[in-house]
mmCIF file of the N, C-alpha and C atoms, coordinates in Angstrom:
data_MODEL
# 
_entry.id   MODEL 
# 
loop_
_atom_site.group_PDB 
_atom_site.id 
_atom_site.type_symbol 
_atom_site.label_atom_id 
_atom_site.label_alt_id 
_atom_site.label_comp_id 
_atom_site.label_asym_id 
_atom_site.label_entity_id 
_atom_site.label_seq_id 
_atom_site.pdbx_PDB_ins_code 
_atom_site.Cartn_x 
_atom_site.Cartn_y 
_atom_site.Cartn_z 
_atom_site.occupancy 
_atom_site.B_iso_or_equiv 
_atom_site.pdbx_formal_charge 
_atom_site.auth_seq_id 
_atom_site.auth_comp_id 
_atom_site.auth_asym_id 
_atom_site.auth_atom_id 
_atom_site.pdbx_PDB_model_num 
ATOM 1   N N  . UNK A 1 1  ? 110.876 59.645 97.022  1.00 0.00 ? 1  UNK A N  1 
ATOM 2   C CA . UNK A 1 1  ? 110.194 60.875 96.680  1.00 0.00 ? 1  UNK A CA 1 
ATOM 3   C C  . UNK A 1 1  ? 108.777 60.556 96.223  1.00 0.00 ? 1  UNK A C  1 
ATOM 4   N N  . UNK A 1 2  ? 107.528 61.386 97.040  1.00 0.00 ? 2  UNK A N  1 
ATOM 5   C CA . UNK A 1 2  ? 106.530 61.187 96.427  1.00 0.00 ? 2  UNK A CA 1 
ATOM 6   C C  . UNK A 1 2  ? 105.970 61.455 94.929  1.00 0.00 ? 2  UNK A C  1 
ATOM 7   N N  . UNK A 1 3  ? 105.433 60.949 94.265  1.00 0.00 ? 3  UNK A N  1 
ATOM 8   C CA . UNK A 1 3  ? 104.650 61.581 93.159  1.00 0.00 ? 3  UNK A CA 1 
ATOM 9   C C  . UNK A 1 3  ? 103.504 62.212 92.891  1.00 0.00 ? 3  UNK A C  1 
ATOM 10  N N  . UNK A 1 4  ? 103.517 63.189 92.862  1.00 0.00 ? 4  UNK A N  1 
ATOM 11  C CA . UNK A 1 4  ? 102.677 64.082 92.869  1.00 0.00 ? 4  UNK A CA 1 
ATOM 12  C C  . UNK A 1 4  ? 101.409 63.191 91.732  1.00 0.00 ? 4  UNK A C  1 
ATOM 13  N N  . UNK A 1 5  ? 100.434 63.904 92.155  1.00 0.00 ? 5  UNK A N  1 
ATOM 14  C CA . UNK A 1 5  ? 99.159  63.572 91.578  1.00 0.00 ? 5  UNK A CA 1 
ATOM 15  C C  . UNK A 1 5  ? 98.605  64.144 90.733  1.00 0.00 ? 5  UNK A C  1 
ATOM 16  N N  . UNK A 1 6  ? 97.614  64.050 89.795  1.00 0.00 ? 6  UNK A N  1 
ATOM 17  C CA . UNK A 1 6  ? 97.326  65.328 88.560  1.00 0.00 ? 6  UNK A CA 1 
ATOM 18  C C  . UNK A 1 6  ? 96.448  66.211 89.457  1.00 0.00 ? 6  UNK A C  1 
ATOM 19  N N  . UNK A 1 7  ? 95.441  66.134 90.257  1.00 0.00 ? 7  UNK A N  1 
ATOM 20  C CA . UNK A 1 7  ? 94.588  67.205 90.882  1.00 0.00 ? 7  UNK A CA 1 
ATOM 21  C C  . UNK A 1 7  ? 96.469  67.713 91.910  1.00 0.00 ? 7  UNK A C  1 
ATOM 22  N N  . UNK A 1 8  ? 97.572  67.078 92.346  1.00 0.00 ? 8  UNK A N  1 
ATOM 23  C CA . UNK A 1 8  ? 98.529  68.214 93.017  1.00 0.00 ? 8  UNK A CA 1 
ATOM 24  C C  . UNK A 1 8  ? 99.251  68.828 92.021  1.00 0.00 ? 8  UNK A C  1 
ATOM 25  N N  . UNK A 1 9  ? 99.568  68.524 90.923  1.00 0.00 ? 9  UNK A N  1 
ATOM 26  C CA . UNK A 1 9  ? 100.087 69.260 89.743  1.00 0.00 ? 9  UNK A CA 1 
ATOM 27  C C  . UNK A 1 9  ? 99.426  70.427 89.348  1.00 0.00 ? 9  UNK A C  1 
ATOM 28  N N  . UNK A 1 10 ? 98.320  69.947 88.783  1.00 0.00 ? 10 UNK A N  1 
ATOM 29  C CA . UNK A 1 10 ? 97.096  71.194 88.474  1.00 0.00 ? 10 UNK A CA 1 
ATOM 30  C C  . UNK A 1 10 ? 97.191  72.319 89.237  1.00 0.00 ? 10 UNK A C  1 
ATOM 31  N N  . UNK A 1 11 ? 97.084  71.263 90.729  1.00 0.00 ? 11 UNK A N  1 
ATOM 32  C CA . UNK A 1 11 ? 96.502  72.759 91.759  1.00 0.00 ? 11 UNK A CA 1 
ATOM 33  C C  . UNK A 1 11 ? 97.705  73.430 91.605  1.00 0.00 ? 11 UNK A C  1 
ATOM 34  N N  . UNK A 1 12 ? 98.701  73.163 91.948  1.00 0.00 ? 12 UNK A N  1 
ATOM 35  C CA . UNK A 1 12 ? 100.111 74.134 92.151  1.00 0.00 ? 12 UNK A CA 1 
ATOM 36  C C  . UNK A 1 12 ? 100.623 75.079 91.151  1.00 0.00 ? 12 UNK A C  1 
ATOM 37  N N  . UNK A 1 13 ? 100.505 74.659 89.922  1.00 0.00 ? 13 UNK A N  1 
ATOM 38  C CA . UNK A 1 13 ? 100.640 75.495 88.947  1.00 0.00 ? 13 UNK A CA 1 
ATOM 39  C C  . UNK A 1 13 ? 99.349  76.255 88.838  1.00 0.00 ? 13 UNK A C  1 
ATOM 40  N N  . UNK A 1 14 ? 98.087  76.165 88.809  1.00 0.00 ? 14 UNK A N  1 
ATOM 41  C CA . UNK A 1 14 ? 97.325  77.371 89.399  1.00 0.00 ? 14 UNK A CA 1 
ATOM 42  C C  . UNK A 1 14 ? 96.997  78.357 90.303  1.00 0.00 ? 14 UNK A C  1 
ATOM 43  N N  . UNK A 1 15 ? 97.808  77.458 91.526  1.00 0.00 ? 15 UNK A N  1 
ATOM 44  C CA . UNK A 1 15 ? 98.171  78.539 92.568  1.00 0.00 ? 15 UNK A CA 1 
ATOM 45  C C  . UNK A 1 15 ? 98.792  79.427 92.366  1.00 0.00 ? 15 UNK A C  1 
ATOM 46  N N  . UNK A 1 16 ? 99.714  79.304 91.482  1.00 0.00 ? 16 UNK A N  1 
ATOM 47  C CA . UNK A 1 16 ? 101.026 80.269 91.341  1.00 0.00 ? 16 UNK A CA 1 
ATOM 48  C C  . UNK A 1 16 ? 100.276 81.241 90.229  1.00 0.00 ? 16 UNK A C  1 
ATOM 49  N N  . UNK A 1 17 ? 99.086  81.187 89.993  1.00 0.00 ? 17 UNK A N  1 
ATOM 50  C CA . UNK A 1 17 ? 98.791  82.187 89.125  1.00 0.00 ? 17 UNK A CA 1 
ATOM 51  C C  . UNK A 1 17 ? 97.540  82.826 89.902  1.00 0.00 ? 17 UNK A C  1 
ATOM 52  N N  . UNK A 1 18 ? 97.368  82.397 90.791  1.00 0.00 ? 18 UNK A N  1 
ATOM 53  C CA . UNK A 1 18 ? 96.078  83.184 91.940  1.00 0.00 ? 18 UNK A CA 1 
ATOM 54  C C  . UNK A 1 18 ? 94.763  82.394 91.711  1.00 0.00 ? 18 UNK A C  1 
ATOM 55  N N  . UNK A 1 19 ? 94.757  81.359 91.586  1.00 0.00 ? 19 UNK A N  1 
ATOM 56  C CA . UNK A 1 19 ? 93.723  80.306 91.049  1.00 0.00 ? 19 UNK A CA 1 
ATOM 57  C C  . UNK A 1 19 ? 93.888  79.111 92.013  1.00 0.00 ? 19 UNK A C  1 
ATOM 58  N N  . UNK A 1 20 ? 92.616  78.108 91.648  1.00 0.00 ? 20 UNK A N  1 
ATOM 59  C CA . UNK A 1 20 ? 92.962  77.215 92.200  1.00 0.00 ? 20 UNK A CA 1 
ATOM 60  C C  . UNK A 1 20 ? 91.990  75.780 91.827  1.00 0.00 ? 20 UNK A C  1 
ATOM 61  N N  . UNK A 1 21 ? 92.213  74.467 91.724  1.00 0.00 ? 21 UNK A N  1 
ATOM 62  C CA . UNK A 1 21 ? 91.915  73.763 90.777  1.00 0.00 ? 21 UNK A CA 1 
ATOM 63  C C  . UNK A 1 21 ? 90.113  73.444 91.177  1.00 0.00 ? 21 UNK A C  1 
ATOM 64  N N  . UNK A 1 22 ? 89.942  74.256 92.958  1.00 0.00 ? 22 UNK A N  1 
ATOM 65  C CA . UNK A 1 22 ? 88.760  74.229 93.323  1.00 0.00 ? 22 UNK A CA 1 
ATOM 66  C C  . UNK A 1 22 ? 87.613  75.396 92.043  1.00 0.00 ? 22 UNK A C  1 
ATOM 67  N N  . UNK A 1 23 ? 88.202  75.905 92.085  1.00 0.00 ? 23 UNK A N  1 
ATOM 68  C CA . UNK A 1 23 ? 87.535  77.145 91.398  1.00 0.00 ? 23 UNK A CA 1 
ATOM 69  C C  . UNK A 1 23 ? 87.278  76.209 89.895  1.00 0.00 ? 23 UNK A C  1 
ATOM 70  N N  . UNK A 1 24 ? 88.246  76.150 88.900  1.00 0.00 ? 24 UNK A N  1 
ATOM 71  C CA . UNK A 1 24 ? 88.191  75.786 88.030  1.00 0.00 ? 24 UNK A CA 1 
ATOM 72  C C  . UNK A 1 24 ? 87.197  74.564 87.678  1.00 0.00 ? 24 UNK A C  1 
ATOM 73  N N  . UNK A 1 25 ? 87.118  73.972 89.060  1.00 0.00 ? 25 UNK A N  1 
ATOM 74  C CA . UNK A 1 25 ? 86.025  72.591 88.866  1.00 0.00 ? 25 UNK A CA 1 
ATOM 75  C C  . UNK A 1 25 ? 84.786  73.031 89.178  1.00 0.00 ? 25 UNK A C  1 
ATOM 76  N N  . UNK A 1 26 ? 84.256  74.590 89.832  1.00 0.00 ? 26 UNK A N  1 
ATOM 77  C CA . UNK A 1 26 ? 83.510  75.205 90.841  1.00 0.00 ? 26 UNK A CA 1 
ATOM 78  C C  . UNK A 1 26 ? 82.457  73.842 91.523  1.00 0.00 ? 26 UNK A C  1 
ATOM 79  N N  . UNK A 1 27 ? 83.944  73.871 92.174  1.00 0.00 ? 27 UNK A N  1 
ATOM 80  C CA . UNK A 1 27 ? 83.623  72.347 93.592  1.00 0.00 ? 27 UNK A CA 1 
ATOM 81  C C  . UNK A 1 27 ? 83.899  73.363 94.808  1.00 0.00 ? 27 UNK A C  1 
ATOM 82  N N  . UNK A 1 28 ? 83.171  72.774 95.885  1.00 0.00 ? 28 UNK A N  1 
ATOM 83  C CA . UNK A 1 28 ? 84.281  73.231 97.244  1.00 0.00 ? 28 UNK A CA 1 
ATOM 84  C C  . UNK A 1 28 ? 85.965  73.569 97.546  1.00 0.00 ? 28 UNK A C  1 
ATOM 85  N N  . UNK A 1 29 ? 86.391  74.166 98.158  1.00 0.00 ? 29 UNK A N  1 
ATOM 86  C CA . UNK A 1 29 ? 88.474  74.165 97.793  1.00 0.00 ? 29 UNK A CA 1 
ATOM 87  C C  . UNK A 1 29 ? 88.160  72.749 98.362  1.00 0.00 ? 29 UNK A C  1 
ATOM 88  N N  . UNK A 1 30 ? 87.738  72.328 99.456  1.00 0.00 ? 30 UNK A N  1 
ATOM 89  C CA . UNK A 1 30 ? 88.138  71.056 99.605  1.00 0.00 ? 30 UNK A CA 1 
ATOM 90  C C  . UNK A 1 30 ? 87.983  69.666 98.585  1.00 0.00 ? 30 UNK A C  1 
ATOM 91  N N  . UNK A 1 31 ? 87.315  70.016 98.287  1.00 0.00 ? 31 UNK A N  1 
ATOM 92  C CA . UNK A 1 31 ? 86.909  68.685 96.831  1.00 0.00 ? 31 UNK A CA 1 
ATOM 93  C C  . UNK A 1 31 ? 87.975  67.962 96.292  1.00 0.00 ? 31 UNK A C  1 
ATOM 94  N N  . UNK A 1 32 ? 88.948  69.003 95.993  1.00 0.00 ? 32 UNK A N  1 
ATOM 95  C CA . UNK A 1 32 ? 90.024  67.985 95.467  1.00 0.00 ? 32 UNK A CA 1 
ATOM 96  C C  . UNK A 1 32 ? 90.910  67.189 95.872  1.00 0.00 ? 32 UNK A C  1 
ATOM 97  N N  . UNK A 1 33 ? 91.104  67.736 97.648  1.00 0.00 ? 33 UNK A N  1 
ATOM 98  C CA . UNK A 1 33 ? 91.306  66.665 98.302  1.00 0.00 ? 33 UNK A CA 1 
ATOM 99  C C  . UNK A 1 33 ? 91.133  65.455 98.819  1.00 0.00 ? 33 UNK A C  1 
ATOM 100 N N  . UNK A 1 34 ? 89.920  65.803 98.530  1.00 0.00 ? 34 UNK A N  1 
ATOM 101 C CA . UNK A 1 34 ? 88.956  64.716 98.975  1.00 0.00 ? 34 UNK A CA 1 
ATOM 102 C C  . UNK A 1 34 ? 89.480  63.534 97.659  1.00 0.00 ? 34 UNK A C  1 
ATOM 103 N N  . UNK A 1 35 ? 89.769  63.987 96.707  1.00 0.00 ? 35 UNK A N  1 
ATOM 104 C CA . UNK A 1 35 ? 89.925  62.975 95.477  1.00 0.00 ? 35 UNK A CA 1 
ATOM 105 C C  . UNK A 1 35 ? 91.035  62.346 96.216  1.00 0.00 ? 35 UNK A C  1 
ATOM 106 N N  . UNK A 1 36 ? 92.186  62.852 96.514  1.00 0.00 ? 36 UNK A N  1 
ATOM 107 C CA . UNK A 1 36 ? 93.806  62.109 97.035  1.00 0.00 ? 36 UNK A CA 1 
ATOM 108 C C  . UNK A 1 36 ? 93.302  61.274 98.312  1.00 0.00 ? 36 UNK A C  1 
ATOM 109 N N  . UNK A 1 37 ? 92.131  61.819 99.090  1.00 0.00 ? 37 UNK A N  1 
ATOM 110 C CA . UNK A 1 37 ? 92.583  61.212 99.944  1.00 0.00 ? 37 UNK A CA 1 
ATOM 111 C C  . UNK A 1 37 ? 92.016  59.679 99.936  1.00 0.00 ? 37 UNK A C  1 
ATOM 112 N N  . UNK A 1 38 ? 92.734  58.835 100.626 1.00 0.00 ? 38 UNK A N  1 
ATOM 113 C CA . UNK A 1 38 ? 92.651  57.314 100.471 1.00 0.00 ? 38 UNK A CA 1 
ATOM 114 C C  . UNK A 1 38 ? 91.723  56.956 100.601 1.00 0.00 ? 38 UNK A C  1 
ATOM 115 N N  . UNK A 1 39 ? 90.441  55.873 100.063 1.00 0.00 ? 39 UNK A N  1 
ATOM 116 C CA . UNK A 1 39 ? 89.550  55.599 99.883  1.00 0.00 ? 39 UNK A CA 1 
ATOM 117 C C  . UNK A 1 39 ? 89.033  54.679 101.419 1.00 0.00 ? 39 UNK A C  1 
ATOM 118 N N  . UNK A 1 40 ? 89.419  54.520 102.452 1.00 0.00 ? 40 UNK A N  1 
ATOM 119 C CA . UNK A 1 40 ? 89.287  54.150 103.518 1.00 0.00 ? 40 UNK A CA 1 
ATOM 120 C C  . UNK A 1 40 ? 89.259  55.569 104.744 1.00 0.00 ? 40 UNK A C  1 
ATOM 121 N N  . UNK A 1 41 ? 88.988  56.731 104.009 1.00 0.00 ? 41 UNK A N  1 
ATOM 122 C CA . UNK A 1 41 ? 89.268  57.531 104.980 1.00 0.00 ? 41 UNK A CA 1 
ATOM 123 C C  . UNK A 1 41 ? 88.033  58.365 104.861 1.00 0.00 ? 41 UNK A C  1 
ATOM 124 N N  . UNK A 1 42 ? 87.401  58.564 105.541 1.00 0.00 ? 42 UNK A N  1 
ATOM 125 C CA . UNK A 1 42 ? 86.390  59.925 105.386 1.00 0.00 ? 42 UNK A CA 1 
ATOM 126 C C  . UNK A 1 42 ? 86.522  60.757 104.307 1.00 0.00 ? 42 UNK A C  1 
ATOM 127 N N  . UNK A 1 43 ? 85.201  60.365 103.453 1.00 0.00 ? 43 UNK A N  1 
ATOM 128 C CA . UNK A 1 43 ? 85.432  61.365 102.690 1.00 0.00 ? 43 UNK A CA 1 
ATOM 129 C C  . UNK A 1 43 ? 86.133  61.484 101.120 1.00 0.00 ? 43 UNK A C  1 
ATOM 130 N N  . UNK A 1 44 ? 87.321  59.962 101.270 1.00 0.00 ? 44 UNK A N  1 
ATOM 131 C CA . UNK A 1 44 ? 88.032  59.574 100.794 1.00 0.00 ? 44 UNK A CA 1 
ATOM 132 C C  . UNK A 1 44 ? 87.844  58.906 99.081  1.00 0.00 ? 44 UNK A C  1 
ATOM 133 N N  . UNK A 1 45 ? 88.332  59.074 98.340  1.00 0.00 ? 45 UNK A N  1 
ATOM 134 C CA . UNK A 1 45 ? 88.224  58.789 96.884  1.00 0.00 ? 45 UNK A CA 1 
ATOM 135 C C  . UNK A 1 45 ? 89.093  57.749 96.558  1.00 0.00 ? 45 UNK A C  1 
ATOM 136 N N  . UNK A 1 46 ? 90.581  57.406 97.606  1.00 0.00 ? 46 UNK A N  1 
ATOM 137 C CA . UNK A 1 46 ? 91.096  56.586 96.759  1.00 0.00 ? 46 UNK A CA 1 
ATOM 138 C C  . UNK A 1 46 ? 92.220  57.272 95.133  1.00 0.00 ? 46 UNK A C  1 
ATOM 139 N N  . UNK A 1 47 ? 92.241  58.295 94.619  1.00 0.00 ? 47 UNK A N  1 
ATOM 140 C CA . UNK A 1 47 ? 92.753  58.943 94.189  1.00 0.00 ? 47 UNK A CA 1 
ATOM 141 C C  . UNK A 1 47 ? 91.698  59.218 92.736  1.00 0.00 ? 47 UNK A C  1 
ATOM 142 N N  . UNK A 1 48 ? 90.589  58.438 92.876  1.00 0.00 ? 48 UNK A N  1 
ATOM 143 C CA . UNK A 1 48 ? 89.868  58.161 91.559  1.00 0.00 ? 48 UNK A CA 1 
ATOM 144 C C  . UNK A 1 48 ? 89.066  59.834 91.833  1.00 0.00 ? 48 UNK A C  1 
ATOM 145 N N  . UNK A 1 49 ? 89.263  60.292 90.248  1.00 0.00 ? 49 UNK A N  1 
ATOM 146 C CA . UNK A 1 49 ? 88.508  61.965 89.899  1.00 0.00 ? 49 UNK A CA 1 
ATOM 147 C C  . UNK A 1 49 ? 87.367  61.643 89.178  1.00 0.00 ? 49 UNK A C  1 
ATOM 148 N N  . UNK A 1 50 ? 85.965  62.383 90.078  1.00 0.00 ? 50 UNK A N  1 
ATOM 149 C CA . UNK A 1 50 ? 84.650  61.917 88.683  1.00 0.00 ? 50 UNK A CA 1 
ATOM 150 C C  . UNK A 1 50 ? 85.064  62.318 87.900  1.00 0.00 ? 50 UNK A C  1 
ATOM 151 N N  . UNK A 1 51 ? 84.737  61.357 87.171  1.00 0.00 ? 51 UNK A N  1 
ATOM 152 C CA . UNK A 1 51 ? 84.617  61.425 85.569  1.00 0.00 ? 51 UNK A CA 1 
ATOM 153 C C  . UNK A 1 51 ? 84.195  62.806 84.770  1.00 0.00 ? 51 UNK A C  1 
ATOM 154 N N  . UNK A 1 52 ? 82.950  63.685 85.400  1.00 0.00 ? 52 UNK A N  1 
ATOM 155 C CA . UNK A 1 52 ? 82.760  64.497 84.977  1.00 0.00 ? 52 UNK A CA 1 
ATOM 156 C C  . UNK A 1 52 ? 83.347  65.692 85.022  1.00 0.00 ? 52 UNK A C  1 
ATOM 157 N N  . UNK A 1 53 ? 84.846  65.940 85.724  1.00 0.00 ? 53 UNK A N  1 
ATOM 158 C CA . UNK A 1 53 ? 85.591  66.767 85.999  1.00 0.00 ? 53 UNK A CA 1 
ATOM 159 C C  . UNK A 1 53 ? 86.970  66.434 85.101  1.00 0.00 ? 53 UNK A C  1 
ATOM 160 N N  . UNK A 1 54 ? 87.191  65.012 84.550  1.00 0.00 ? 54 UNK A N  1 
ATOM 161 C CA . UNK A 1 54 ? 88.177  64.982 83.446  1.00 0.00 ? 54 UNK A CA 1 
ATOM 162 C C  . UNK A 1 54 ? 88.374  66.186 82.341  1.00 0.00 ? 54 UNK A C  1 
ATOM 163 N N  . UNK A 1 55 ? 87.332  66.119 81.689  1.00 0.00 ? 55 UNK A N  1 
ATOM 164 C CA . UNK A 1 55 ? 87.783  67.472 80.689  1.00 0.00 ? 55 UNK A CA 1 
ATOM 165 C C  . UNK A 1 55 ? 87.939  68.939 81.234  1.00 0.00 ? 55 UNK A C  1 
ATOM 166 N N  . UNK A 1 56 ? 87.025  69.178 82.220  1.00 0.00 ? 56 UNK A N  1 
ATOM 167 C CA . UNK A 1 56 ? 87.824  70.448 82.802  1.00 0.00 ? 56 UNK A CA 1 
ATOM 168 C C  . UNK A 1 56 ? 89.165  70.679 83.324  1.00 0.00 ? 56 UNK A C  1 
ATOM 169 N N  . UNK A 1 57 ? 89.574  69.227 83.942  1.00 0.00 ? 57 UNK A N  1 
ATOM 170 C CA . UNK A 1 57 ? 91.287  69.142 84.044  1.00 0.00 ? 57 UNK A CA 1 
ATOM 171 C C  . UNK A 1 57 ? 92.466  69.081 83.036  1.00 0.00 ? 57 UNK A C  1 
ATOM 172 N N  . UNK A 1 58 ? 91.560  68.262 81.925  1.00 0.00 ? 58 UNK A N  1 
ATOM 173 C CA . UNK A 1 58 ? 92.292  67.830 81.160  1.00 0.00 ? 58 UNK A CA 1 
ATOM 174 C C  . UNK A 1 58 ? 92.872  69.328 80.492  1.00 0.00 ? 58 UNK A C  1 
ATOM 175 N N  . UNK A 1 59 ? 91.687  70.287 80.200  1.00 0.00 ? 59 UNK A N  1 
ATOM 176 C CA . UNK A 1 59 ? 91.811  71.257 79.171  1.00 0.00 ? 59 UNK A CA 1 
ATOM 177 C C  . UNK A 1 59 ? 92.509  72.218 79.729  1.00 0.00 ? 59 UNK A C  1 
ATOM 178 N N  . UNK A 1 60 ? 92.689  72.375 81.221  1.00 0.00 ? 60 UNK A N  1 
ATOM 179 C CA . UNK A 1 60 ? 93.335  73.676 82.301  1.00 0.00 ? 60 UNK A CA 1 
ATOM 180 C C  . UNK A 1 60 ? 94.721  72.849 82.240  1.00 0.00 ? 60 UNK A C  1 
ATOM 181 N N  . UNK A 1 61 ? 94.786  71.665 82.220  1.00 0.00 ? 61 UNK A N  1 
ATOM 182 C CA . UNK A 1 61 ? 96.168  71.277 82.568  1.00 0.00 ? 61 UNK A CA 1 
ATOM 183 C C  . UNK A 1 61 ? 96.653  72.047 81.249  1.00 0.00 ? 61 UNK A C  1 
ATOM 184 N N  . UNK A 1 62 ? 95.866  71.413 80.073  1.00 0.00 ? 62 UNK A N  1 
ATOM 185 C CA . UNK A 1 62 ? 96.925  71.559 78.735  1.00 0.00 ? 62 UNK A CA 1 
ATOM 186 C C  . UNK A 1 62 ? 97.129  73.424 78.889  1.00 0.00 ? 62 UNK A C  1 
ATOM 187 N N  . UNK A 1 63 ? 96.055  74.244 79.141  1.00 0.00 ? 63 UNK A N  1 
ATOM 188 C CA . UNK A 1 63 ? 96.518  75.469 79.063  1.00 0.00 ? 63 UNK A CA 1 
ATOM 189 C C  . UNK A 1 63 ? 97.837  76.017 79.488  1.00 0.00 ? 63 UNK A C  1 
ATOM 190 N N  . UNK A 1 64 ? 97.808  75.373 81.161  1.00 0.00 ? 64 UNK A N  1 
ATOM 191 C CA . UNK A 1 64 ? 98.924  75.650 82.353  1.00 0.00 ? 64 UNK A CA 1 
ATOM 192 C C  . UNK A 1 64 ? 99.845  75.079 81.520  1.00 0.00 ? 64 UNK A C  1 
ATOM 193 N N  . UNK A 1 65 ? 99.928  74.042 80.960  1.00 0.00 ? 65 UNK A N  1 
ATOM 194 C CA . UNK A 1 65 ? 101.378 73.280 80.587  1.00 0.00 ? 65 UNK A CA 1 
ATOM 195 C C  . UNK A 1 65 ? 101.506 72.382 81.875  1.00 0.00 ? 65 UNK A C  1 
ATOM 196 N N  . UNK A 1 66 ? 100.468 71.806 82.712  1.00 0.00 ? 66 UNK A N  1 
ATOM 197 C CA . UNK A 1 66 ? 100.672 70.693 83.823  1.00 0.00 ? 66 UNK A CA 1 
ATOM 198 C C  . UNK A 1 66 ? 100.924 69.381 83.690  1.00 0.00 ? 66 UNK A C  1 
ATOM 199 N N  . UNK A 1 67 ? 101.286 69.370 82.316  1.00 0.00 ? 67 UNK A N  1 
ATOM 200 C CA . UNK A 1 67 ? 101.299 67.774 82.155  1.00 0.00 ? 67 UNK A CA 1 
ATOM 201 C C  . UNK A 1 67 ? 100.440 66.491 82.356  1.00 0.00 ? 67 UNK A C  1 
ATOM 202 N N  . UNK A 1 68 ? 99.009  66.776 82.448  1.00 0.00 ? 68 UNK A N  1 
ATOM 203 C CA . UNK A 1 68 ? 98.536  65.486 82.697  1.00 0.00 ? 68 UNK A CA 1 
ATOM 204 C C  . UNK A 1 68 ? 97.712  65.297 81.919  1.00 0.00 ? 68 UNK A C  1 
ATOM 205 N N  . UNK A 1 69 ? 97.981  63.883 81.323  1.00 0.00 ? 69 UNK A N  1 
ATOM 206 C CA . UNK A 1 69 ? 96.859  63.015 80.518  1.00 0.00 ? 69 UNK A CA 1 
ATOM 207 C C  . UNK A 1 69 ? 95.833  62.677 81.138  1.00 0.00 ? 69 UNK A C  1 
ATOM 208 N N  . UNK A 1 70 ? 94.802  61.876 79.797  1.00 0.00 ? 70 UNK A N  1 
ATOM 209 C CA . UNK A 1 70 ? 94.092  61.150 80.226  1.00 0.00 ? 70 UNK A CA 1 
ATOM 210 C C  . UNK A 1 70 ? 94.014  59.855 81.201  1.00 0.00 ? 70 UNK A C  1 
ATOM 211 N N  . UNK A 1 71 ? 95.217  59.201 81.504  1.00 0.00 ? 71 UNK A N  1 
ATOM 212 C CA . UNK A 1 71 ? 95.444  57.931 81.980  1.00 0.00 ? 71 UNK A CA 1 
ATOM 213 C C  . UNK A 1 71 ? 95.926  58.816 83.852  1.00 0.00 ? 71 UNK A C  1 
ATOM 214 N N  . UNK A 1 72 ? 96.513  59.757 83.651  1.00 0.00 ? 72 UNK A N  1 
ATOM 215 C CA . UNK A 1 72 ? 96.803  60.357 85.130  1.00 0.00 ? 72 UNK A CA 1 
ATOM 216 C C  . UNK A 1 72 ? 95.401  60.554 85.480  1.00 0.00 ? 72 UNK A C  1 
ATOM 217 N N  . UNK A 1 73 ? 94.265  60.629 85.253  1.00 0.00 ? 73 UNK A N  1 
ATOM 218 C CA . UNK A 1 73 ? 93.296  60.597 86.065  1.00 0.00 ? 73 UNK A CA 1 
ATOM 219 C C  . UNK A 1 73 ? 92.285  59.129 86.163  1.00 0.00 ? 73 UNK A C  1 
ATOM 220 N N  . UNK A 1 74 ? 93.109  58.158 85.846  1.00 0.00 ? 74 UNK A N  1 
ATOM 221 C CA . UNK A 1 74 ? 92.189  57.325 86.327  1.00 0.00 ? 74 UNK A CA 1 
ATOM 222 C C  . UNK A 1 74 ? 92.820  56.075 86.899  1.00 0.00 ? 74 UNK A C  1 
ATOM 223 N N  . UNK A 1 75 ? 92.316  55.506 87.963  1.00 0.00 ? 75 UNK A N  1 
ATOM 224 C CA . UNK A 1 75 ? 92.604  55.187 89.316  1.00 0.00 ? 75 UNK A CA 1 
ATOM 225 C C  . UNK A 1 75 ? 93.023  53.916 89.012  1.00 0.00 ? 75 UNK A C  1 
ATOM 226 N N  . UNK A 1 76 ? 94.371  53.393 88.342  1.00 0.00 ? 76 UNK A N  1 
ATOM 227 C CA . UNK A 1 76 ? 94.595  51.988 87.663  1.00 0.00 ? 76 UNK A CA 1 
ATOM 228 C C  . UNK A 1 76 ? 94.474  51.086 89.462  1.00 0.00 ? 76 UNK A C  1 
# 
């Protein structure tokens, strides 16, 4: 079973409220994919989130109840 990621956690539990983790970062919708996707791929991040988008995740996760720390966003 895969493990979901903190930008796929985030997003899903904001989806379900008519939101979406693009908005909340006011990035492109695509942006946050771009974080998952593998760092050899167009476009690709490797799973690593700028830095400057941590506390906006951090603080929407804790609202949602999404569960993710500080250590889920950075790319051990």
């Amino acid at each position: 079973m895969d493990k979901k990621t903190a930008v796929d956690r985030v997003d899903a539990k904001l989806r379900k409220r008519g939101s979406c983790l693009a908005d909340v970062c006011k990035v492109d919708r695509t942006t946050p994919f771009h974080w998952n996707r593998p760092a050899n791929r167009k476009n690709g991040r490797g799973g690593s989130i700028p830095d400057k988008y941590h506390p906006t995740i951090l603080e929407t996760s804790r609202k949602i109840r999404a569960g993710v720390t500080p250590c889920d966003l950075i790319n051990a």
